[in-house]
Every structure is written in structure tokens, then in C-alpha cells.
N, C-alpha and C positions, 0 to 999 in steps of 0.2 A: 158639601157646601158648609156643614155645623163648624168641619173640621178647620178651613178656612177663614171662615168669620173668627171663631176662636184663636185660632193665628195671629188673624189679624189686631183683635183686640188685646192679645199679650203685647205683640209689638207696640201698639201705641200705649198702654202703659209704660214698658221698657223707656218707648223713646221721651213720655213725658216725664218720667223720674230722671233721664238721663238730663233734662232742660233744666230740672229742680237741682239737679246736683251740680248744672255748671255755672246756674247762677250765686255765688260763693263769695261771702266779703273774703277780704283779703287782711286778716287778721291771724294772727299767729304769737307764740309764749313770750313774753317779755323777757328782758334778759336780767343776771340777777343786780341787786343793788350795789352801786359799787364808790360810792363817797356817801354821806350823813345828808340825809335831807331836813331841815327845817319848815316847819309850815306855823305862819304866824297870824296874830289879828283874827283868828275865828271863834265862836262861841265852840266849843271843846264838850261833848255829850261822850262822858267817860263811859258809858253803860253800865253800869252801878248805883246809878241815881246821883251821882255828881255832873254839877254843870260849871265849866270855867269857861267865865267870860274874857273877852279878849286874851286869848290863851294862844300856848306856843306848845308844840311838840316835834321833839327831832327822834328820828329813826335812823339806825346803822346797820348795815351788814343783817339788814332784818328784821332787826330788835326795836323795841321803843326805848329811848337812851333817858327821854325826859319828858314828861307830861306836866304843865300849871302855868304860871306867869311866866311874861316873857323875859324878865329882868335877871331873873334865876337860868333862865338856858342856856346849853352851851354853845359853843359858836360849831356851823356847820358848813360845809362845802355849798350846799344847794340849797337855795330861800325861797320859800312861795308865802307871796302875800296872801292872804287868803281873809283880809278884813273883811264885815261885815256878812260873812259867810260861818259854814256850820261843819263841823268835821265828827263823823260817826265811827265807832267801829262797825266792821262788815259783816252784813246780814249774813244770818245761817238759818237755809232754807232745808229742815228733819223733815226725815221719811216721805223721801220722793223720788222716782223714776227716771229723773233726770240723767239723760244719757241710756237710758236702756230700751228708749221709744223717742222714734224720730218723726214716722207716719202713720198711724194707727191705722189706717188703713190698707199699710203694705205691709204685708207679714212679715217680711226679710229684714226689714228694720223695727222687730219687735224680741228684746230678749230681756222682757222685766219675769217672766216665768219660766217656771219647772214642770214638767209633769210628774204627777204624787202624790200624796200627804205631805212626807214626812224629809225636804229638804234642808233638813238642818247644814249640810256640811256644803251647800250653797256660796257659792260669796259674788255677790254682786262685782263686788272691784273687778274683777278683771273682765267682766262683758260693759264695764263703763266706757262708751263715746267720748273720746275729747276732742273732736271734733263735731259733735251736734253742732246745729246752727241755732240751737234753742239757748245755749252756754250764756252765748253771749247778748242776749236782751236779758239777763238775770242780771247779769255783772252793771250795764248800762243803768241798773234802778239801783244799786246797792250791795246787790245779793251777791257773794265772794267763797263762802261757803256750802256745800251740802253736804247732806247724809243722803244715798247710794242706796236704794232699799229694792229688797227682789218681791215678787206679790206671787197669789197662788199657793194651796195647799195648805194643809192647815200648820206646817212649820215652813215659812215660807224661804229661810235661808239668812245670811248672817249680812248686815248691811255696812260700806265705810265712810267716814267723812272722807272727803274728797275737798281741792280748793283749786276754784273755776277759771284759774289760766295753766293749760299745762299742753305736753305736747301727746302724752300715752296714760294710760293708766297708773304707770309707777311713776309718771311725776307727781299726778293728781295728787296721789294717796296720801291725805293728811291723819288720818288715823284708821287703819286698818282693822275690818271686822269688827267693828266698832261693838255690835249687837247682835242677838237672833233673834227671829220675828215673829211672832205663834197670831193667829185668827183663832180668838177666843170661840167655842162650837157655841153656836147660838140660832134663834131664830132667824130664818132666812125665808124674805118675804117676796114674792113672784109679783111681778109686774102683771100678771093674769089676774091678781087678786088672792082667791082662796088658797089654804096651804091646807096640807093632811095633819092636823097637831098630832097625832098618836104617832104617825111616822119620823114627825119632826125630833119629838120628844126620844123617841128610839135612835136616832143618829146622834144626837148630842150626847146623850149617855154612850153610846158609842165610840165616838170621838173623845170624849174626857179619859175613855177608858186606854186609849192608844194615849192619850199625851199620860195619863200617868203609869204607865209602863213603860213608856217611853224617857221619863224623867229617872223612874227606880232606876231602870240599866246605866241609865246615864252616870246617874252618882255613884252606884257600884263601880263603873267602869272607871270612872273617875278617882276612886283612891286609890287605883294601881297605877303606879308611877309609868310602868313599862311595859303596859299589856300585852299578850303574847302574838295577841292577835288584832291590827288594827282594824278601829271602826271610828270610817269620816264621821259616819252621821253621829255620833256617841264624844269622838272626841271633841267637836265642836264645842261640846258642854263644859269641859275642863276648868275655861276661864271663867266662864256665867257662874260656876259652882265656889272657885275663888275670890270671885268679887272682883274682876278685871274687864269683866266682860258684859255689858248690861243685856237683860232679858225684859222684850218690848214687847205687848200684850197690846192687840188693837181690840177694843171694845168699847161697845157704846152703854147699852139698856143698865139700869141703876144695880136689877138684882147679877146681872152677868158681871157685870165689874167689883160687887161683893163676893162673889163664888171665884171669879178669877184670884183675885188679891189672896184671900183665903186657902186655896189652891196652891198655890205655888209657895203661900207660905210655911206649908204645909211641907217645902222640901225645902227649909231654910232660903229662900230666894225673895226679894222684893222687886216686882218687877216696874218697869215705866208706862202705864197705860197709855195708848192712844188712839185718840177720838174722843172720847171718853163727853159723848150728846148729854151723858144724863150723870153727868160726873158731880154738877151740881148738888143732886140730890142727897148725896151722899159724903158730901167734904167733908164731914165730922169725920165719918171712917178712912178717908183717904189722908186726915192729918193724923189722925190717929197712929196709923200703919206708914206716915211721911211718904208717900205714895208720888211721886213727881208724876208730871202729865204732861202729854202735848194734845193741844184741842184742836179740833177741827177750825178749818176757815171762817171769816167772821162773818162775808158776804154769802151767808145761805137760811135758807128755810128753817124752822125750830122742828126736830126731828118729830116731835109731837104733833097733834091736831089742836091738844086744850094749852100748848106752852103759849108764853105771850110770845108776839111778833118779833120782837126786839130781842131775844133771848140768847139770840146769837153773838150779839152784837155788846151784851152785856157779860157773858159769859167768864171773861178773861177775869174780868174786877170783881165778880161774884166769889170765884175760886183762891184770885188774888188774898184776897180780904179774910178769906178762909184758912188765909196762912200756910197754902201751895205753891210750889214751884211750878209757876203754868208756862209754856211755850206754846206759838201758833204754827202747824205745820196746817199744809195745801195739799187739795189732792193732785192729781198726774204732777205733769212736768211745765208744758208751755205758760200754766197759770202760774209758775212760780214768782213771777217777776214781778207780783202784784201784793208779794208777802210783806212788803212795809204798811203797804195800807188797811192788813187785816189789825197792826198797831197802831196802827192813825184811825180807825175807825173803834177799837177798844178806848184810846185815848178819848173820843168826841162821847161815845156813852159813860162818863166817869172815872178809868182809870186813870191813875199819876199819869204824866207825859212820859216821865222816863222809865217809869215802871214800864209802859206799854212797851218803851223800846228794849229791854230788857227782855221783852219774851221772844226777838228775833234775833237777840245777842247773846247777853252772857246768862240770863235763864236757857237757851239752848244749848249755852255750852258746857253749861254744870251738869245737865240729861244728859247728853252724850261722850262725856268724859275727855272734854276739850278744856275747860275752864281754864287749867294751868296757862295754857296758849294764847289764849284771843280768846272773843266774849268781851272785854273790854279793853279799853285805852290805856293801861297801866305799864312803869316801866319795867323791863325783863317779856312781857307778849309779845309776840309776831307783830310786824305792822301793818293788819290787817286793816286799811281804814279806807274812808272818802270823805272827799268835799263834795260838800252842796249848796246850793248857790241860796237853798232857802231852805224850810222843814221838808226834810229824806221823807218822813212818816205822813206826808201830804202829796197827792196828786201834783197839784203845781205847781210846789216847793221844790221835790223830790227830782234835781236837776244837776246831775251828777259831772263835777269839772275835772275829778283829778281821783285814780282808785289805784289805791296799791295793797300787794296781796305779798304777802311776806316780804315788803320793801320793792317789792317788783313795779315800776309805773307801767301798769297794763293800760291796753286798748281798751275803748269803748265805744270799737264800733260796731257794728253788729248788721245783718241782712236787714232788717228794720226801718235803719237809719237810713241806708245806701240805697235800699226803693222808695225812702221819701226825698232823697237829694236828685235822685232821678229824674220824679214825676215832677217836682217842684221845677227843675232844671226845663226840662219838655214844653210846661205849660208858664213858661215866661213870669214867675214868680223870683227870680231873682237880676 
């Protein structure tokens, strides 16, 4: 009878995943650019801290040809008016899951992890989804770009930017292996409450002792051009040791983010901190050592008991003004599409307005070694951009009419949209 009921309730999982998967917008890769587009008449947020008003910009074969007044533009195939409206370059949503978790709930649609320590020679790109249905309510808010990160272990694997209309992972792939991603060994606190410190204190010392072993081999192995014998997890490190390859360090607590920095400096490396709750405390040592960071979200708790309330929410402008390269990354996946407003809400506690956009642009694009490309409006960048009908970094501004991803005019429509045209439809609302 156990055997049965359990039967049973496999099958109707099956069949209700089966109903999840047939309800399916009908969206797919845009095709590529193929005449100059022109978009005129909109305030122009360079992401740089420039703002041009009633400005013009035309894009070709991908590229931005021309950014500023309109009287100066060149003349193009295809004209969108786009007056009294706002054009941004496209969000880039660091260090997230995106694509490697669909259901959290159904195991078979979960491959952001490895089992191990020590996944260094990991790479996320090729277990990335270009078909989630999450893709596309990122793209609907702004968001055009991500970084592809794996989780688990304490070298969690090597992460890539990716750009969110493609048909497979080799189209996705806008910068390949971008990083490798270590879980700085630190105190790890049980939702039971109490911890064992002497035990705890014993695995960290532990763990430090595998990453810096694991770092010596590395750069040994590393100044042989053609070792006799390869090692994935070793050569991974090739490029992080060159300077091509960033090395991404998730840590919060003040003194774990001094010992990390110091740590790795320790083998010529500077790495990118992230999360970095208590990074505040410490900005002098983090400008000191030019330390870049991506912080955690704005909408949350102060990881403290005695921090003030708002700490979160001020965090960006604190660090900002400390003379850091700060960027806001999110955790999972499905909240990503809400990454404009952790800079609309830095913005509302004191930051510049463009400053703020800055941390989900071209401040992210300098972290992850994108800069050259996009991050900003400039001519020779990809035309990674959108209109918006009012301020993108605002709830009910952020009303996205027109998004092109390297000159692509992509969809934006998404499962979202199409069960509110539904219900709306149903219940005599139009």
C-alpha cells in the first residue's frame, strides 16, 4: 500500500511539473542587428555619471556609433522617438544562480552545486539554462546581463558573464570563466543557536590550511608552461595568477575580510570580496589594498543586532565615499529582477543618482572585467541598452518599452506578463 501511495505521489508530481512546463511564453533569441538604429528625444544616463539631456544615440551591427546631441548624429536606417523618456545602459546582475535553479524544490532542476571542497576547475557556463523562465522577468526590469556563479564547497568553481537573450549556453557566453569563487572558512552559525567554538575554531584552521596548499601547488604548477601531467583543479588558477582571471572571495565579518585580503595577498593576488556586511568597518584597509566589492542586497536586515536599522540601505554611499568600487549583487536567482531598486533605494539614502546606477552598470563591469564592452553608453560598447518610460532605478518608473542586447531588439515578454493578460482577459478587465 506504502509502495502505491508513493507511486502515486511521484506521478502527480511528474504530471504537475509536466503542466509547469507546458505553460511556456512563446519567446525565443532575437535575431541579429541588421540596419543602424537611432533613438532620439530621451534623457541619455551614460553610466559614468553623465547625463544628456534630450540626447540621440545610434547603434550598428552592435556597436554604439554615437552618443550626445541630436544635431551631431548620424543619420540611420531606423528612428525611435523616444522623447521625454530615459535610456539606460543594461543592468548586470554579479554572482548569481541564474539559470542553474529553476525549482528549488525539484532536485532535477538544481545544478548550482558540486560535491567536495575543492571545485576549482568547475565552470558554471555550460550547466547555464537558456531557457529558464526566470531569464525573462530579469530582461522585462532592465537586467541584460549576468555573472553565472556555482555555490557549495569551499572553492566553489569558476563563474561567466553571460547576456539574457540567447538560444544555448555558447550563445549566452559573454565572457567566459570570468572568476573562481572561494567561501572564505569562517564562523558558521546553526539556526539551533549554540555552536561548539573549539570545533569551529579547529575547521577553520583547517580549511585555511587546504586553500593555502592549495594555492602553493597552484602557482608552482602554474610556472610550467606545459606540465607533464594535467591538473583541472590547478590549472584553473593559470589565469587568476596572470591577472586575467578575477579571484572572488565571499565574506562578511570585519576581521574574516582582513585575514582573507591579507591571505591571498600573501600569494600576489587581490581578490574581489563579496557580501562584504561588515566591509564598512574596514574601508580604510580595503582602499588601502584597492580592494573592489560587490555587497549584498539593500532590502535586508543589518547583519548585526547593535548596527542601526538603515545600514543596509546606506551601505553603498558609506563605502562609496570611502573611495571603493562598490557594486549590488542579490542572492538566488528569481529575486534578481528587483536589482534596480537595491539602486534606487542606495539612491533614496544619499547616494549620487548616477552613482547609484553605476553599481548595477559600469561599477560591475569594471569587477568583472567587462568594462571594455558595456557598463556604459559610450561609442565602440556593445548596445546594451533600454528605454524607459520613467526612472528604471524606481518601482514605478522602471517601465521598460524598448531593450536591446548587443543591437538585438529582444522580447519582453515573459510568463509574468502572459498570466496577467490572461487573468485580466477572464475577469473582464479589458
Amino acid at each position: 500500500m506504502q509502495l502505491i501511495l508513493k507511486y502515486i505521489s511521484s506521478l502527480s508530481l511528474f504530471l504537475s511539473i509536466g503542466c509547469y512546463l507546458q505553460a511556456q511564453p512563446t519567446v525565443y533569441p532575437a535575431k541579429a542587428q541588421t540596419s543602424a538604429i537611432s533613438i532620439k528625444g530621451a534623457t541619455i544616463h551614460v553610466g559614468n555619471g553623465q547625463v544628456i539631456p534630450n540626447g540621440t544615440i545610434v547603434f550598428d551591427q552592435g556597436k554604439i556609433t554615437y552618443v550626445g546631441e541630436g544635431a551631431g548624429a548620424p543619420a540611420a536606417a531606423q528612428s525611435i522617438d523616444a522623447q521625454g523618456k530615459h535610456i539606460y545602459p543594461g543592468f548586470i546582475a554579479p554572482v548569481t544562480n541564474l539559470g542553474l535553479v529553476e525549482v528549488e524544490s525539484v532536485r532535477a532542476t538544481l545544478d548550482n552545486t558540486e560535491v567536495g571542497e575543492n571545485n576549482a576547475h568547475v565552470r558554471a557556463l555550460i550547466a547555464y539554462n537558456t531557457d529558464s523562465k526566470v531569464i525573462n522577468t530579469l530582461r522585462s526590469n532592465g537586467v541584460l546581463l549576468a555573472q553565472v556563479t556555482p555555490e557549495g564547497g569551499l572553492v566553489t568553481g569558476q563563474s561567466s558573464v553571460v547576456q539574457l537573450d540567447a538560444w544555448n549556453w555558447e550563445d549566452a557566453a559573454y565572457k567566459t570563466d570570468d572568476a573562481i569563487h572561494i567561501n572564505w572558512p569562517s564562523i558558521r552559525y546553526s539556526r539551533f543557536g549554540a555552536t561548539n567554538e573549539a570545533a569551529q575554531k579547529e575547521r577553520i584552521q583547517q580549511e585555511r590550511g587546504i586553500l593555502s596548499d592549495l594555492l602553493k601547488d597552484a602557482k608552482a604548477y602554474c610556472e610550467v608552461d606545459n606540465p607533464a601531467v594535467f591538473n583541472g583543479r590547478l590549472e584553473a588558477f593559470r589565469k587568476v595568477f596572470d591577472g586575467t582571471k578575477k579571484l572572488m572571495v565571499h565574506v562578511d565579518k570585519k576581521n574574516d575580510i582582513i585575514a582573507a585580503v591579507q591571505f591571498f595577498g600573501a600569494f600576489g593576488l587581490k581578490p574581489v570580496l563579496v557580501g562584504g556586511a561588515d566591509a564598512h568597518l574596514v574601508s580604510s584597509f580595503l582602499k588601502e589594498n584597492e580592494i573592489p566589492i560587490i555587497i549584498h542586497q539593500a532590502h535586508s536586515l543589518p547583519s548585526n543586532d547593535d548596527d542601526d536599522v538603515n545600514l543596509p540601505y546606506k551601505q553603498a554611499k558609506l563605502l562609496s565615499d570611502a573611495g571603493l568600487l562598490v557594486a549590488y549583487g542579490m542572492d538566488g536567482f528569481w529575486q534578481q529582477r528587483n536589482l534596480p531598486f537595491m539602486a534606487g533605494t542606495a539612491a533614496a539614502f544619499g547616494l549620487d543618482k548616477e552613482k547609484a546606477l553605476a553599481t548595477i552598470t559600469l561599477n560591475t563591469a569594471k569587477i568583472l572585467g567587462v568594462d571594455q564592452t558595456t557598463g556604459s553608453l559610450e561609442k565602440g560598447k556593445d548596445a546594451n541598452l533600454f528605454i524607459s518610460a520613467g526612472d528604471a532605478l524606481d518601482m514605478k518608473g522602471n517601465q521598460i518599452e524598448k531593450a536591446f542586447i548587443v543591437g538585438r531588439d529582444i522580447s519582453l515578454e515573459n510568463l509574468h506578463k502572459q498570466l496577467f493578460e490572461r487573468y485580466e482577459y477572464k475577469y473582464g478587465q479589458k
